[in-house]
C-alpha positions as CSV (number, residue, x, y, z in Angstrom):
1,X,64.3,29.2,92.9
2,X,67.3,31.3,93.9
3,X,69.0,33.7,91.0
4,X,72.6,32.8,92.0
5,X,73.8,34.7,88.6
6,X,72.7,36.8,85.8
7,X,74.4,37.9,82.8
8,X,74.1,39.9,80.0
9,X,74.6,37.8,76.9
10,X,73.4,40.3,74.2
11,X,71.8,43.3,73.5
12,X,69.9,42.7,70.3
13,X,68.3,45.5,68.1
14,X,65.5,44.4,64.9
15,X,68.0,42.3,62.3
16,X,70.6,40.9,64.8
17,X,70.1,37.5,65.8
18,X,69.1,36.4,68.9
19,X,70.8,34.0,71.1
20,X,71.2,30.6,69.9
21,X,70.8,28.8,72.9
22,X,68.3,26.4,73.6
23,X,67.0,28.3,76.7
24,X,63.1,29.0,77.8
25,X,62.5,33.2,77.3
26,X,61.4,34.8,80.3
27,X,60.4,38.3,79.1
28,X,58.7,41.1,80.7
29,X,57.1,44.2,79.2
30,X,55.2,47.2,79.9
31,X,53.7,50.8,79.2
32,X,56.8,53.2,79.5
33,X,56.9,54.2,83.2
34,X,54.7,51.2,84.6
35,X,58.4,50.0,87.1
36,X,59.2,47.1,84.6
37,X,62.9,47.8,85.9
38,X,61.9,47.8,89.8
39,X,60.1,44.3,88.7
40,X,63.5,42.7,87.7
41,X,65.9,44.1,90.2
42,X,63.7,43.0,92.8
43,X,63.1,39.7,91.2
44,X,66.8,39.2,90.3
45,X,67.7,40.2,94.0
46,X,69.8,42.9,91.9
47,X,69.6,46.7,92.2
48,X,70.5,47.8,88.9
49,X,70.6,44.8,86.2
50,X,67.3,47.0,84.2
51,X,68.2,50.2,84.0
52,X,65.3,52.7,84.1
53,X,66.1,55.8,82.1
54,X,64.7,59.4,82.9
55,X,64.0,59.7,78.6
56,X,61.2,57.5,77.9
57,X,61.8,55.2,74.8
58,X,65.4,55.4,75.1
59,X,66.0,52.0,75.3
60,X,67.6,50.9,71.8
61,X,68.0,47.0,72.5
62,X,66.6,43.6,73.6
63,X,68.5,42.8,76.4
64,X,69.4,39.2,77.5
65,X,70.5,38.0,80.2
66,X,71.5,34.6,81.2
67,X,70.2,33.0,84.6
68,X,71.5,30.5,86.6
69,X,72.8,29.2,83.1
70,X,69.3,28.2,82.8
71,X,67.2,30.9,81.3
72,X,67.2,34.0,79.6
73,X,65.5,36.7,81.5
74,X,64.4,39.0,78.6
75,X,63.8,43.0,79.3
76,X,61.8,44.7,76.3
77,X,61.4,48.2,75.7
78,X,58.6,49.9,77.1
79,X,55.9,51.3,75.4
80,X,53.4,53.8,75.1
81,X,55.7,56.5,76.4
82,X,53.7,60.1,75.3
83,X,57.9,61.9,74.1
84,X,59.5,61.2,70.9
85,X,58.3,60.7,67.4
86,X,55.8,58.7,65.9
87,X,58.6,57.1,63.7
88,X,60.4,56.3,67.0
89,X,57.7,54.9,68.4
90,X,56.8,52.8,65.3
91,X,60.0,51.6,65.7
92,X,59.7,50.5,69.4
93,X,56.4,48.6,68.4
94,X,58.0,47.0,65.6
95,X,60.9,45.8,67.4
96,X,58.2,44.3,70.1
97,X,56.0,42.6,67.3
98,X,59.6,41.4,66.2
99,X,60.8,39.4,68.8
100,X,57.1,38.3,69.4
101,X,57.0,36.5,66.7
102,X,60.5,35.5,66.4
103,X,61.0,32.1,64.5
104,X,61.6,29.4,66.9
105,X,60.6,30.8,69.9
106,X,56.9,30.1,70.3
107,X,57.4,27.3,72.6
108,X,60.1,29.3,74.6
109,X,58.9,32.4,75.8
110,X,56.9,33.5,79.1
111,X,55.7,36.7,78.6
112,X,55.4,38.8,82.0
113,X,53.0,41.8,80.9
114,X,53.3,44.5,83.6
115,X,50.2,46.7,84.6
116,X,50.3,49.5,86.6
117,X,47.8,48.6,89.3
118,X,46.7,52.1,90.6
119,X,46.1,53.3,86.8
120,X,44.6,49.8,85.9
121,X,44.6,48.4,82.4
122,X,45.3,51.5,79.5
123,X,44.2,51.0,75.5
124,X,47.3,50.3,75.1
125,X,47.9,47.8,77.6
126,X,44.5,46.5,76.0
127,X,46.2,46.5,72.5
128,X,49.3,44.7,74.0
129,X,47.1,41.7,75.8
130,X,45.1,41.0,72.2
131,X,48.4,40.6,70.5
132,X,49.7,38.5,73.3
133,X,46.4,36.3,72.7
134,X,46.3,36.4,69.2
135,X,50.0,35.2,69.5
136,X,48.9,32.7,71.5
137,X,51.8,33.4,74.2
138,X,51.8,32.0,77.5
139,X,51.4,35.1,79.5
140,X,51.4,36.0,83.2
141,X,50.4,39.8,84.6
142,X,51.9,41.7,87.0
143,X,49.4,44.3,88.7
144,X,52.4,46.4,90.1
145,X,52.6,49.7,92.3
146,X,49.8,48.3,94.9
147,X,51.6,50.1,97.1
148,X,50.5,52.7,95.6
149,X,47.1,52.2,96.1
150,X,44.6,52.8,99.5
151,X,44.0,49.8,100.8
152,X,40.6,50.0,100.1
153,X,41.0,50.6,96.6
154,X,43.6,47.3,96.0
155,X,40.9,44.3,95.7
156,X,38.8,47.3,93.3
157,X,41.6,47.6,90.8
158,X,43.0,44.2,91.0
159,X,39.5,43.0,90.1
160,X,39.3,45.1,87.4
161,X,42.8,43.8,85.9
162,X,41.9,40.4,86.2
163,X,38.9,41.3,84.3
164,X,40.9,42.8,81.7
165,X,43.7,40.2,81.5
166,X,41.4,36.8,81.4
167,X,42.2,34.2,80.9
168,X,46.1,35.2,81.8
169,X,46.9,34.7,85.6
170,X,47.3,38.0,87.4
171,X,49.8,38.2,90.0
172,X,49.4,41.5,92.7
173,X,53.0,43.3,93.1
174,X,54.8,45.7,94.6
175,X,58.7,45.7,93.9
176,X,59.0,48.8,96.8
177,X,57.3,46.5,99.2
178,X,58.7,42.9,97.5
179,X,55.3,41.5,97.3
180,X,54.2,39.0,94.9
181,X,58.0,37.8,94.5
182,X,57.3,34.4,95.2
183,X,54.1,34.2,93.4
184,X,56.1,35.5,90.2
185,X,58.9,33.1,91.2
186,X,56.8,29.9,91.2
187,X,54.9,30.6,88.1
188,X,58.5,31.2,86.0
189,X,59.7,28.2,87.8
190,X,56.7,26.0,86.6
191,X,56.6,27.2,83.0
């Protein structure tokens, strides 16, 4: 699959609807900081579609973005991030949980949860993955930033997310390096 266009159909906050179409959810997530941005852009062949911000949390909205006028690509807020207030963190979780368990949408969405590979599965990555089971969401993780990691270390710490994320499919990455691309390509393809 080639991403010939993408747009931005609606930036939704907890209590707005979400698009009506009748498009599969592609939707990634991740610990605040873990290059959920870097993941898109590369994947989108875009530089700047996700914004990263330098504020942790900062991101208000869903956003959704139409493409190939085939699916929506879905960019949630990050979590975890250690600034801002426990009420604005509630608030991030809840508006996760809320589109999670949006009605209508359990046959839909493909969640992409994103892992930093060199810091390997954290609680709350842990926390995130028993929802996503619990759910019962299709789910696919990225082990992103290998790059980051001595090559010695990689098979280590991917082992140990694929330990973490069973029975979900883990997928190696590095957006810097554009590996794992086509691996993440083909599984959003086949869903």
């Amino acid at each position: 699959m080639k991403i010939t266009s993408t747009q931005l159909i609606a930036r939704v906050t907890t209590g707005d609807d979400i698009p009506e179409q009748d498009f599969r959810h592609v939707a990634f997530i991740g610990r605040s900081n873990v290059g959920k941005s870097s993941v898109i852009n590369v994947l989108t062949s875009k530089k700047d579609l996700a914004k990263s911000s330098s504020t942790a949390g900062f991101t208000k909205s869903i956003n959704f973005y139409l493409i190939n006028k085939n699916f929506f690509l879905v960019d949630l807020q990050g979590y975890g991030f250690a600034q801002g207030s426990l009420k604005e963190r509630k608030r991030l979780q809840q508006m996760i949980e809320w589109y999670l368990t949006y009605p209508d949408l359990e046959d839909k969405q493909l969640i992409v949860l994103i892992i930093d590979a060199k810091v390997g599965a954290t609680d709350l990555d842990r926390q995130m993955l028993t929802l996503l089971k619990d759910l019962e969401k299709k789910v696919i993780v990225i082990a992103n930033k290998i790059d980051k990691l001595k090559k010695n270390d990689v098979k280590k710490q991917i082992a140990a997310i694929v330990e973490e994320a069973h029975p979900y499919a883990v997928i190696p990455f590095s957006a810097h390096d554009k590996i794992g691309v086509p691996a993440l390509t083909k599984e959003i393809v086949s869903q």
